[in-house]
C-alpha positions, 0 to 999 in steps of 0.5 A: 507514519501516515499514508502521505509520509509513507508515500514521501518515504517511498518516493525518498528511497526509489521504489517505483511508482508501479509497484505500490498502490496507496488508497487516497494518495497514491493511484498509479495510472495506468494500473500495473499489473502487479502491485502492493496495496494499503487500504481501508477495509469497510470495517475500518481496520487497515489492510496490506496486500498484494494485487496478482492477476486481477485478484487482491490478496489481503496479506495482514489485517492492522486496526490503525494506519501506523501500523499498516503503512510501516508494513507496506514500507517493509514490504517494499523495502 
């Protein structure tokens, strides 16, 4: 699963758009104040977390994509 299937897959299952940010495809404008995050790192490995009172929070670490997106569609499921 890539970032814009697990998008499709989040949408598909009804988690709101709130509560999840995924960098590059899904942007919630205006920011929620809490969120679960995907992103890339500037090492390029893959990074899951949670977004709390203005500070990110790296929860894991993945070396590829698969494996980040089906952590946030744990998370968030």
């Amino acid at each position: 699963m890539d970032r814009q299937e697990l998008r499709a897959a989040l949408r598909t299952a009804g988690v709101p758009d709130g509560y999840y940010r995924i960098e590059g495809v899904h942007e919630p404008a205006p920011t929620p104040v809490d969120f679960l995050f995907l992103r890339r790192s500037p090492d390029g490995a893959w990074e899951t977390g949670a977004y709390e009172r203005g500070a990110c929070q790296v929860i894991t670490r993945h070396p590829g994509e698969e494996a980040a997106c089906a952590q946030l569609l744990r998370l968030l499921l």
